[in-house]
C-alpha positions as CSV (number, residue, x, y, z in Angstrom):
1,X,-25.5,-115.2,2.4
2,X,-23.0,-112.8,3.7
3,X,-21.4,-110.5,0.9
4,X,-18.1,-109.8,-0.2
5,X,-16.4,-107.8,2.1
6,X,-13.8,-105.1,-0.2
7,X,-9.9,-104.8,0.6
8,X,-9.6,-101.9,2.3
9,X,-6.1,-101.6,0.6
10,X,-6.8,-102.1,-3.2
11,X,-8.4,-98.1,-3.2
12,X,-5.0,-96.3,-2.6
13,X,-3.4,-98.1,-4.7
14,X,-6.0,-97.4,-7.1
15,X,-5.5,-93.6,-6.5
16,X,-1.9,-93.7,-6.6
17,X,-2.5,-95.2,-10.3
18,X,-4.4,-93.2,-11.5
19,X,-2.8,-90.1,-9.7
20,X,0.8,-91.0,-11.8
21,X,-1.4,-91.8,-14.6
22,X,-2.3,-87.6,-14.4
23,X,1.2,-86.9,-13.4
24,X,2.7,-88.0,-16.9
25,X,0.1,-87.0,-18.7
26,X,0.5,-83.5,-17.4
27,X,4.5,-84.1,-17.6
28,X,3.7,-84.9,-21.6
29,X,1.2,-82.1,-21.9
30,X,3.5,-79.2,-20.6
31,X,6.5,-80.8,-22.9
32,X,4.4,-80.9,-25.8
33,X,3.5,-77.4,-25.1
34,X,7.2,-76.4,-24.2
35,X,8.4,-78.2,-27.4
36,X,6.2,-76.0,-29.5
37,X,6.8,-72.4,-27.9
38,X,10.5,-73.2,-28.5
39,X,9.9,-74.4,-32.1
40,X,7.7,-70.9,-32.6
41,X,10.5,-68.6,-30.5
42,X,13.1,-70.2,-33.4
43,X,10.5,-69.7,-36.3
44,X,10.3,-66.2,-35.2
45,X,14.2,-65.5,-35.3
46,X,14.8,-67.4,-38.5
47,X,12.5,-64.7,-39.6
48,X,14.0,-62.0,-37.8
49,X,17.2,-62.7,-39.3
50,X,15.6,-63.3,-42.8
51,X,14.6,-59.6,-42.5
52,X,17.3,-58.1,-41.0
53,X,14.8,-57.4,-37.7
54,X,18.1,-58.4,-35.7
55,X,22.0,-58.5,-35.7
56,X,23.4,-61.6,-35.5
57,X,27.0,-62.5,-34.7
58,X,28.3,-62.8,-38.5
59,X,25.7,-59.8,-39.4
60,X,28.0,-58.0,-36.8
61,X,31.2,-59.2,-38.2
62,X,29.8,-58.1,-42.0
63,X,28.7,-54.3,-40.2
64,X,32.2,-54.4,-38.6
65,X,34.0,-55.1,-41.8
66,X,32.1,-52.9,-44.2
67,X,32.8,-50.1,-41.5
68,X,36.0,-50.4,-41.4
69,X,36.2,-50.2,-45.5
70,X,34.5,-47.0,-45.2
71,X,37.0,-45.9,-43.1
72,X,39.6,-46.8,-45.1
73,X,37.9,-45.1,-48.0
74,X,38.2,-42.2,-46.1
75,X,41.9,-41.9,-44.9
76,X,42.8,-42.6,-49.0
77,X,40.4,-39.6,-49.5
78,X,42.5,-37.4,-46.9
79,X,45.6,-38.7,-48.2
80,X,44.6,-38.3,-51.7
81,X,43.3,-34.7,-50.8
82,X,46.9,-34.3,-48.6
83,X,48.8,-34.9,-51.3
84,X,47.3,-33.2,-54.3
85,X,47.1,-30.0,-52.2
86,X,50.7,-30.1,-51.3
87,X,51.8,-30.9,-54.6
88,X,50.1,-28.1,-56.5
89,X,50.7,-25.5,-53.9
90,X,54.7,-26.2,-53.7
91,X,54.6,-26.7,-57.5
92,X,52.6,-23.2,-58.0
93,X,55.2,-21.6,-55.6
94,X,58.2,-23.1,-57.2
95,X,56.7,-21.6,-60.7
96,X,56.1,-18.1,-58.9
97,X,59.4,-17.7,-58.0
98,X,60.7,-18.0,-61.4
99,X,62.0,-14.6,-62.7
100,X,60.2,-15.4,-65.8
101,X,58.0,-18.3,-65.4
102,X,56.5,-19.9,-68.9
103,X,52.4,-19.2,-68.4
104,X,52.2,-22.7,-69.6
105,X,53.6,-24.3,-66.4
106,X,50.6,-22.8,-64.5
107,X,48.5,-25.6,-66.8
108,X,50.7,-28.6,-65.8
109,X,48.1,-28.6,-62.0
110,X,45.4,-29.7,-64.3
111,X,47.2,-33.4,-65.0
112,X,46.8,-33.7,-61.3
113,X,43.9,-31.8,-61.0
114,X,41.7,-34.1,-63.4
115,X,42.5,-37.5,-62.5
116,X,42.3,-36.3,-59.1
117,X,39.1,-35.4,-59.3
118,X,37.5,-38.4,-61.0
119,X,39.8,-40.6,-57.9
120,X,37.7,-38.6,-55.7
121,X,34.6,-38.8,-57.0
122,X,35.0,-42.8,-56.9
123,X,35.7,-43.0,-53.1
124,X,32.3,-40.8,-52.2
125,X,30.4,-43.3,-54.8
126,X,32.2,-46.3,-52.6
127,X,31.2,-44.6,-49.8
128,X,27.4,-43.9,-50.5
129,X,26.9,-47.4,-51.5
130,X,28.6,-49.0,-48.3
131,X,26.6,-46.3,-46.0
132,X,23.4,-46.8,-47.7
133,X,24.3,-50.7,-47.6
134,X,24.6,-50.8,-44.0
135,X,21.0,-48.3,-43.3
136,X,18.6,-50.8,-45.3
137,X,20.3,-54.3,-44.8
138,X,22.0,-54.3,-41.3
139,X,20.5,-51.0,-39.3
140,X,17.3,-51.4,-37.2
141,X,15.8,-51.2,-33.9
142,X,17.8,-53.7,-32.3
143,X,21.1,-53.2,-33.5
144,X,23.5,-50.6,-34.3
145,X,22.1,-47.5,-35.8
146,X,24.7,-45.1,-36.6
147,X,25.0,-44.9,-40.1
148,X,20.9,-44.0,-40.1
149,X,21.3,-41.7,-37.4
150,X,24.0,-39.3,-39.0
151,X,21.9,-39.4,-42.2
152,X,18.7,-38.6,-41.0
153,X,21.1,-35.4,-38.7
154,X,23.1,-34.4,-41.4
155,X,20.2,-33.9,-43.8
156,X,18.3,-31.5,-41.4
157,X,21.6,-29.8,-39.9
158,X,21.4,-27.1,-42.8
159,X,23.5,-24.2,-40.4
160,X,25.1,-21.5,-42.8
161,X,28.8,-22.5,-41.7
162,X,28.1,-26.2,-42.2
163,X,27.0,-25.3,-46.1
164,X,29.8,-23.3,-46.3
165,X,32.6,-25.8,-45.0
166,X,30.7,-28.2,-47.5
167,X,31.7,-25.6,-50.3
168,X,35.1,-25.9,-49.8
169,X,35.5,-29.0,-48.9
170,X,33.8,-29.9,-52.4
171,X,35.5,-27.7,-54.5
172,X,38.7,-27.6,-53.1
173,X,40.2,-29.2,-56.6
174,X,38.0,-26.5,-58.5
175,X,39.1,-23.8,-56.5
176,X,43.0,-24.9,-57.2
177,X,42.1,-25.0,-61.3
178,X,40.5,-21.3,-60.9
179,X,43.9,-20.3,-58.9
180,X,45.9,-22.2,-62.3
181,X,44.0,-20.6,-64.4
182,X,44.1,-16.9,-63.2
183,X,47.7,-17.3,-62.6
184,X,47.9,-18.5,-66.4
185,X,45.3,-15.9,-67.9
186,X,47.3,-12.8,-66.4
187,X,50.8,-14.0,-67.0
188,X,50.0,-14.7,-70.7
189,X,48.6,-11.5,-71.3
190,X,51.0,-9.6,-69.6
191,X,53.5,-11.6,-72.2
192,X,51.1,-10.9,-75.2
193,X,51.0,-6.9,-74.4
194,X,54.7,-6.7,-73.7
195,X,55.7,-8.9,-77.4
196,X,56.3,-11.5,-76.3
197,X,55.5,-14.7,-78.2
198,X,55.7,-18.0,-75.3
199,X,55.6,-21.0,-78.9
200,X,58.6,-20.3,-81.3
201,X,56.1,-20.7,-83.9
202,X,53.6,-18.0,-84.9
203,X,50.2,-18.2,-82.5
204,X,47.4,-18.6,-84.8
205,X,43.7,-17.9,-83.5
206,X,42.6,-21.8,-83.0
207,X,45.4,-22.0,-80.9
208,X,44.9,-19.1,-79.1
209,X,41.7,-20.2,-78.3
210,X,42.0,-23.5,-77.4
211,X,44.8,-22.1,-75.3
212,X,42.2,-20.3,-73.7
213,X,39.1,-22.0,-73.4
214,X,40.8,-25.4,-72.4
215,X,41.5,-24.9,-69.3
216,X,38.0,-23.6,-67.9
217,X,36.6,-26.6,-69.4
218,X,38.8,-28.6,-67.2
219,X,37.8,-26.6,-64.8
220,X,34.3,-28.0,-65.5
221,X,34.8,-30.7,-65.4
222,X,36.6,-31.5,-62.1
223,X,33.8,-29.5,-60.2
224,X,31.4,-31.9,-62.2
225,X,32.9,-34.6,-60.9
226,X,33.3,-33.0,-57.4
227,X,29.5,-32.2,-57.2
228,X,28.5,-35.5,-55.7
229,X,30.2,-35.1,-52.8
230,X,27.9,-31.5,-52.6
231,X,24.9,-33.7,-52.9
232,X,26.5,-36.7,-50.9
233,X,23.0,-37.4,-48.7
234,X,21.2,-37.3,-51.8
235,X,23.3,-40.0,-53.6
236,X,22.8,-41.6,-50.2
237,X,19.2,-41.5,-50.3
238,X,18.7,-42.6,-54.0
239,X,21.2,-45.8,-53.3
240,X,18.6,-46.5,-50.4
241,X,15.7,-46.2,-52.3
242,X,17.5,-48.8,-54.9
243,X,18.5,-51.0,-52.2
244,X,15.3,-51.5,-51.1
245,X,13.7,-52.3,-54.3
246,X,16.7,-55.0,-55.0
247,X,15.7,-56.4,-51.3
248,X,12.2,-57.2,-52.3
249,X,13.3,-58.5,-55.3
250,X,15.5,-61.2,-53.6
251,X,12.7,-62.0,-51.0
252,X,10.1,-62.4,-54.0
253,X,12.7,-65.1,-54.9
């Protein structure tokens, strides 16, 4: 009995099934694995973004606008320092060229003077809490850094004639109450030894003191209020260091 003779063509056919067979297997393979490396690559930057690790386009819209506050803070601060400046030192001239100028007038800079000084001690708090702000939630590796930078330089530059340009600069308001005061302190003695009584009523001793005392505790009090700005990267550095601890508080959340 003869036996079955095979089609010779069944075979590639065979193959050609079994070869797509592969060929969508390995098509679903490499999208399964594609489909996952995605899924990971978005897990990673939902994290990233979580922690800050990168600057996202309304990340960069909230550094841009919190920037632009502290700039803003500072141009009031010039303007505010402008003004008081040219106020007192037209007001002490005007007073100076009196022929007899009342001491008392010299004591009218310190109702500028004062609330002056606690204006300006507001816009360097603003301003440590926005730079500080901007180092520990929007300042890494991968996005801007300047605000960290300029700390981390301005805390090691510690050159003699940047100390002293930071003296002035801090207690320029102090150094205008001193100038009010002296003025005051020689003009009234100069009255007292000539005769001449400045109240039309007798000068008792309380008076006289508070008349004297008052002022230089005005005076300590602006440069109290000025004294922050002396230590302006340490303010800066203990709002980072509470910064940080409110972060981890919110991510324990």
């Amino acid at each position: 009995m003869a036996a079955p003779r095979s089609n010779p063509r069944r075979f590639p056919l065979m193959y050609c099934f079994i070869a797509s067979l592969y060929f969508f297997d390995s098509i679903l393979f490499f999208s399964y694995v594609i489909a996952k490396i995605i899924q990971i690559i978005y897990n990673i930057l939902q994290i990233k973004q979580k922690w800050g690790l990168f600057m996202s386009r309304p990340v960069q819209q909230e550094y841009a606008m919190l920037r632009e506050e502290i700039m803003e803070i500072m141009r009031s601060q010039n303007s505010l320092s402008t003004f008081v400046s040219a106020t007192i030192c037209t007001f002490i001239g005007v007073v100076i060229a009196l022929d007899s100028p009342n001491p008392l007038l010299y004591l009218i800079p310190f109702t500028v003077l004062v609330p002056a000084a606690f204006k300006e001690a507001n816009y360097q708090k603003r301003v440590a809490y926005l730079a500080s702000y901007l180092i520990v939630f929007l300042e890494n590796d991968n996005s801007f850094l300047w605000e960290t930078r300029y700390h981390h330089f301005a805390k090691s530059d510690k050159a003699f004639s940047t100390r002293l340009r930071a003296i002035f600069e801090t207690l320029e308001f102090t150094l205008f109450g001193i100038l009010c005061y002296v003025l005051f302190f020689f003009r009234y003695h100069f009255l007292c030894f000539s005769g001449v009584n400045i109240f039309d009523i007798p000068l008792t001793v309380i008076k006289e003191i508070l008349l004297i005392f008052s002022p230089p505790i005005l005076i300590v009090i602006i440069t109290w209020n000025m004294f922050n700005y002396w230590n302006f990267r340490k303010v800066i550095q203990k709002n980072i260091i509470e910064w940080r601890r409110y972060r981890s508080k919110e991510y324990r959340k």
